[in-house]
N, C-alpha and C positions, 0 to 999 in steps of 0.2 A: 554550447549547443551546436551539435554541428550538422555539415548540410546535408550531410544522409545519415542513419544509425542503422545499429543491426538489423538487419530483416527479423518479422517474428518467427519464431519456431511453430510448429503446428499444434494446437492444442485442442487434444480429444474431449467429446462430448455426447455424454452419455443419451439416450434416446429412450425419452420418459415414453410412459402409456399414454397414447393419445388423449385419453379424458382428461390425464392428471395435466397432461402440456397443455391441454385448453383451459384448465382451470388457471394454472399459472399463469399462462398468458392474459386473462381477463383481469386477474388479480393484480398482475403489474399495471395493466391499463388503469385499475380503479385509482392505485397510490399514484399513477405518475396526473392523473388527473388532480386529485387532490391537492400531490404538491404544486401542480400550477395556480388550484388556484387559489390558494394558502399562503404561498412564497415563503411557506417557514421553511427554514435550513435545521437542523440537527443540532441538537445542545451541544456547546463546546465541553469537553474534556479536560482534565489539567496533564499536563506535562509529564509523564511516570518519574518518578524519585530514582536517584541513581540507584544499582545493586548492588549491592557485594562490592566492590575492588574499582569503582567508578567513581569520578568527580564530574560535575557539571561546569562547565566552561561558558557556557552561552546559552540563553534561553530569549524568547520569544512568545509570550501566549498571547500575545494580538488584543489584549485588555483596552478598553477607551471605549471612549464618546463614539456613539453612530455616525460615521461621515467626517471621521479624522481621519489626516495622514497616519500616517510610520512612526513610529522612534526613533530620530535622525541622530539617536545618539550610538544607535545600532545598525542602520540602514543607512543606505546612498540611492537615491533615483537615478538611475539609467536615462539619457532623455534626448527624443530627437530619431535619426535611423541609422545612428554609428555610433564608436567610440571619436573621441578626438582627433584625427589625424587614422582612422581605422577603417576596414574594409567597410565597404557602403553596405546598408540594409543587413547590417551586424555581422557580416558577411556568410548567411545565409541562403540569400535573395527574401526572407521574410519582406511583408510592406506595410506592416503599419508604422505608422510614427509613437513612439513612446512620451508618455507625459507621467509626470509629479500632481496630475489630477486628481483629486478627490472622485472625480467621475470614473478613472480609470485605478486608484489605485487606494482602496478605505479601510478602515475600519467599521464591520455591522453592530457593532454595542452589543455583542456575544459573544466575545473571545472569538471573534474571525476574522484574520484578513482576507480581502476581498478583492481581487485582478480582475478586471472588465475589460475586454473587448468591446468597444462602440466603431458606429457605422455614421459617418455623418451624412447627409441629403446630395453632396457631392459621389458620394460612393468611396470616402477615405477613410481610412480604417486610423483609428488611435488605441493605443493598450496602454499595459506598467510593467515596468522592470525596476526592481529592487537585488542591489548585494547587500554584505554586511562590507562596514565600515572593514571589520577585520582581515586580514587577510594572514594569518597566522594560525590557522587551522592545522596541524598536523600531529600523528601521535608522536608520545615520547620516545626515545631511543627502547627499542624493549618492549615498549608495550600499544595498544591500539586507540585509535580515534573511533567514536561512531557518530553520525549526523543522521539524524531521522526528524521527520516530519509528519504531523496525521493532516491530512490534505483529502478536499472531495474535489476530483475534476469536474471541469466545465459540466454540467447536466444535460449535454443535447451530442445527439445520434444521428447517426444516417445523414442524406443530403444537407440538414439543416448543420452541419459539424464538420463542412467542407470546409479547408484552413485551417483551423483552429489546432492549435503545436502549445500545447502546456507544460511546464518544465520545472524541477528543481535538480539545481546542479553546483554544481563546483568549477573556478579556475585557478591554476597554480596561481600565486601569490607576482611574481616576475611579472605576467602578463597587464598586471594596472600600473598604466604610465606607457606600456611601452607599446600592446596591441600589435604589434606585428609578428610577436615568437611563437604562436600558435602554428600544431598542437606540440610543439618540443615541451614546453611546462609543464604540458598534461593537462586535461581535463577528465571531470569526474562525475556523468550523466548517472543521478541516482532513478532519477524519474525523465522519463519523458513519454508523450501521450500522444497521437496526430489521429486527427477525423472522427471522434469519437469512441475511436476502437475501443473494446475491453481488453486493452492489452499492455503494462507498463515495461517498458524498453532500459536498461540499464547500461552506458557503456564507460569503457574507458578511450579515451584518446592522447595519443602519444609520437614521437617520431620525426616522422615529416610528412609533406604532404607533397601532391599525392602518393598513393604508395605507401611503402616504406614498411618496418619491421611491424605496426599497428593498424596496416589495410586502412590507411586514410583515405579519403573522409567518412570513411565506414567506422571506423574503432573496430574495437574488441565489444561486441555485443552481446546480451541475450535479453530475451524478454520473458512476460509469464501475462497472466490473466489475472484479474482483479476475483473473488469465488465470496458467495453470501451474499452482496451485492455488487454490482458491478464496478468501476473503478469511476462511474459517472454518477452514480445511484444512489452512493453513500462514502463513508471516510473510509480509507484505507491507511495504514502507516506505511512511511516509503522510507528505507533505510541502508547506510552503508558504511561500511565497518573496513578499516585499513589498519593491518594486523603487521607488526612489524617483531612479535614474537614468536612467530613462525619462519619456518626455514623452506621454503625459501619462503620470502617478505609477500605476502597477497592484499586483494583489495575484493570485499564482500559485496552483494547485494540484496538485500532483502526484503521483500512484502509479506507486511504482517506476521513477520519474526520469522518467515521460511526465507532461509537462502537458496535463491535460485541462480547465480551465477556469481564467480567468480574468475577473480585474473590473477596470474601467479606471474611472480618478479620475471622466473625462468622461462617464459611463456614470447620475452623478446630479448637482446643482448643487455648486457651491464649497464651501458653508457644508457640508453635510452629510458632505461627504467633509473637511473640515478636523476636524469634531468630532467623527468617529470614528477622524483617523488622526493627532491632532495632539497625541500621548502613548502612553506604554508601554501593552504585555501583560502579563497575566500567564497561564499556562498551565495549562488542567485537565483531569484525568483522571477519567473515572468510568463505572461502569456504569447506567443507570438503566433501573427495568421500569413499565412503562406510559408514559400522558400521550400528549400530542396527537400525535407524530408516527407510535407506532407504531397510534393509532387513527386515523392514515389507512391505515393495509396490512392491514386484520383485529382491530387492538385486544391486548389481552392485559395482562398475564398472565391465564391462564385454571386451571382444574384439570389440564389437562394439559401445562401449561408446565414444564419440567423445571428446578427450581434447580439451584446449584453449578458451573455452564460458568462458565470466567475469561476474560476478558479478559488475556492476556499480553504485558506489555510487556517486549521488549528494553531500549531504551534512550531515551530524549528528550535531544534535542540539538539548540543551538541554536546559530549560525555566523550571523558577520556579515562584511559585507565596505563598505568605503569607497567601491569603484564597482565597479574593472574586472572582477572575479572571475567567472567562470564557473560554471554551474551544478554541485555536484560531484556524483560519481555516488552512489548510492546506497550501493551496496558497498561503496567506498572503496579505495585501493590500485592496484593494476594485475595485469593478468595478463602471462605471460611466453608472449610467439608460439611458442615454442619446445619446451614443455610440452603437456600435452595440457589440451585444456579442454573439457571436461564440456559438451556439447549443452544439457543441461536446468537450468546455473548462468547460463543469459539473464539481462540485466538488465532486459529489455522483450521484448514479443514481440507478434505480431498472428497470431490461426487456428490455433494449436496447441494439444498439449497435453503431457502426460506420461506415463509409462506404464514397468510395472517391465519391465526387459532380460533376455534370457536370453545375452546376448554376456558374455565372460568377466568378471569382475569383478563383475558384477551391476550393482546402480545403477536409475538411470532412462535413457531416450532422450527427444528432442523427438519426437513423434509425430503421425500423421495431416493429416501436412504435406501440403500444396496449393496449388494454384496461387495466386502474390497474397500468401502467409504472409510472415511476416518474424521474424530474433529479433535484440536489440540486445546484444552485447560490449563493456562500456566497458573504457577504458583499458589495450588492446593493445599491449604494448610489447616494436617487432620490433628496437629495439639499432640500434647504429651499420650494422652491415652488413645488407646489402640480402636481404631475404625473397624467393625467387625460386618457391617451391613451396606449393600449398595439398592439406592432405590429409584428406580425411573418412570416418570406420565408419559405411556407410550399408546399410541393408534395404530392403527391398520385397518388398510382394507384390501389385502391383498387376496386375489383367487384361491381361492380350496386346494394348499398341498402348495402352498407358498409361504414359505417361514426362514425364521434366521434366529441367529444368535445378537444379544448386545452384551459388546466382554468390556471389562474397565482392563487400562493397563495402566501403567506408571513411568515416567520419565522418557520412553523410547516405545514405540510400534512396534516391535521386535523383539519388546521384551514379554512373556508370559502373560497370559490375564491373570488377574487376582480374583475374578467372578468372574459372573456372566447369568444372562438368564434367554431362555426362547420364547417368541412373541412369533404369534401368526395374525390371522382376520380376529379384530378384535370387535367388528360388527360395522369400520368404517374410519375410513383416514381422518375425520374427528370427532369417533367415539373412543373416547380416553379411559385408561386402564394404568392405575398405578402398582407396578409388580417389583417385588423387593428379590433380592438375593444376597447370602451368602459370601462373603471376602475375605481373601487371609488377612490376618491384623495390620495395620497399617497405621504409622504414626508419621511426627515430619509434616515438611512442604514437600512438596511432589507436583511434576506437572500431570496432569492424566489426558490420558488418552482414550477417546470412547472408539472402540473398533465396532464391524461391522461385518457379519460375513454370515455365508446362504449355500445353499445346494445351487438355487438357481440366479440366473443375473438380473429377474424380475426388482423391482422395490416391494420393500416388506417393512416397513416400518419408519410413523413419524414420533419424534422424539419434543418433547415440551419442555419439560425441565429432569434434573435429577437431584440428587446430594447422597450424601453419607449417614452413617449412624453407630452407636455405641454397640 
């Protein structure tokens, strides 16, 4: 974790109709009330199954008792404000001191582990840092590593999320024991979060420092935005993918199965890239408050930085494959064409958002959809005989001579619809209308793709659920 990362990129944001942006905004305020004062977290998930061309190497679904440590048969605690003999305050300038507390570092008796942040009466801050025991993470000759994690950051925003630096990451394997060969070994920022921003930061570091061919203490950065909910709000899966069957040799980034950055071998000289990739990982988790990267967004912790927001992890999982494996989804598993599938269970998405339904059932819808949006459905599976109908519970209330198209595509945005149908004012963004269409045959898994597109840049349509038919 190092003491600056990339700066974020600039990420556009679409500008709803003022009623609808007030309705949202009320509507967030009711849920975030709720969950205060509820304290429920979100059902745990299992794990997704490897795909195609994949083994599992390493799992973690944070299974136990409420108020247990770690699996130390998997885990090592981090403890104190250094390594052994290592730069002070992890050499970040973070300040908290790390413990092996149960206070700082649990099990919630729902497949969650749980990193805390506490503030003691003195004004000293205590967290958790957890690796794996392992330190031999790398792909085979040929073929690739992925290490993903479904994780909800710390819950709190704004001034009360001053300090506050969440992280999962990776260090070369060389660096335990020895702590002073950084970044030569490499390290591997799959996540990292500072001040509550909506924004996850991925880097590599390598080289030397300062300087050097990797812009130390900066890395090779990019970041993206957490989209559906925020990246504080709800789980996101954090993922990273190091492809040694590609020429030249690269290392991936991805939320929620989109890659948003990558780093290629060619990208610094030979040497640099051998001596950061020419050995194991091992993988860490921790919360840390202050040090240099949250004093580049404002600084902090301050008095009005709020302790006790956890970092919550689902699961860490790592999968490797030999070469041909494709990338697996996030989810994991498949959905059935046949079935209805829930609007707002995307696995990726561009321009939307979410918002509670008043159509029967309740739930959420995909909302404030527009021209250009998109949401991604992996692993579609329409069975041997041929899908011939698409059908979607759709609203609107858009103005008179405000309409659009909703097209299904298949495996790629770019490829052709297979249908499509137009939807304008259906009498009100939830009064619901379920309208069917037309689609070439289609058998197989399939990822789909729901596009979206308008004459105008207005919103024209909320989406509730859809499925397929004979």
């Amino acid at each position: 974790m190092s003491e600056t990362s990339g700066m974020p990129r600039a990420v556009g944001r679409r500008r709803y109709p003022v009623r609808r942006a007030l309705v949202a905004a009320i509507g967030t305020l009711g849920l975030a009330a709720v969950a205060a004062a509820t304290g429920v977290a979100p059902a745990d998930a299992s794990a997704p199954a490897p795909s195609s061309g994949w083994s599992q190497v390493f799992l973690d679904d944070f299974d136990g008792a409420a108020g247990s440590g770690v699996n130390t048969s998997n885990w090592q605690y981090d403890t104190g404000t250094s390594y052994p003999g290592g730069a002070a305050n992890w050499g970040t300038g973070e300040v908290e001191t790390m413990t092996s507390s149960t206070s700082n570092v649990a099990l919630d008796g729902n497949g969650n582990l749980l990193i805390t942040p506490r503030r003691d009466a003195s004004g000293n801050w205590t967290s958790g840092r957890i690796e794996t025991k392992r330190t031999d993470f790398q792909p085979p000759a040929g073929g690739k590593l992925r290490v993903q994690a479904r994780i909800q950051l710390p819950n709190v925003t704004g001034a009360a999320a001053k300090g506050y630096w969440p992280a999962f990451w990776a260090l070369g394997a060389p660096f335990r024991g020895n702590y002073q060969n950084w970044p030569g070994v490499g390290e591997l920022d799959i996540m990292e979060n500072v001040q509550g921003l909506n924004t996850d930061w991925a880097t590599v570091h390598c080289g030397t420092n300062p300087g050097g061919p990797c812009n130390e203490t900066t890395g090779i950065g990019g970041s993206t935005a957490c989209t559906g909910t925020s990246c504080q709000a709800g789980f996101h899966t954090y993922a990273m993918e190091w492809d040694r069957s590609t020429s030249p040799e690269e290392i991936r980034f991805y939320l929620d199965g989109v890659n948003f950055h990558t780093v290629k071998a060619n990208q610094v000289d030979a040497t640099t890239w051998a001596n950061a990739t020419n050995h194991g990982y091992f993988v860490i988790l921790n919360v840390a408050m202050g040090g240099g990267f949250p004093g580049a967004f404002g600084g902090g912790p301050d008095g009005g930085t709020e302790p006790g927001h956890p970092m919550t992890v689902d699961y860490v999982q790592v999968l490797q494959s030999s070469g041909g494996g494709t990338t697996p989804p996030p989810s994991g598993g498949s959905r059935d064409a046949y079935g209805t599938i829930q609007a707002e269970s995307y696995d990726s998405q561009s321009g939307t958002t979410t918002e509670s339904t008043t159509d029967s059932g309740g739930g959420q819808d995909l909302g404030y959809v527009s021209n250009g949006d998109w949401a991604q459905y992996k692993g579609v599976d329409f069975g041997s005989t041929p899908a011939t109908q698409f059908k979607a519970r759709v609203a609107s209330g858009a103005p008179d001579g405000i309409s659009g198209l909703v097209e299904v595509r298949l495996d790629s945005r770019s490829n052709a619809p297979i249908g499509s149908f137009a939807v304008g004012n259906t009498g009100g963004w939830q009064t619901w209308r379920t309208v069917p269409a037309n689609i070439s045959s289609v058998t197989g898994k399939h990822d789909v793709y729901l596009t979206f597109s308008s004459g105008q840049p207005a919103d024209f349509v909320n989406v509730n659920w859809f499925g397929f038919a004979h």
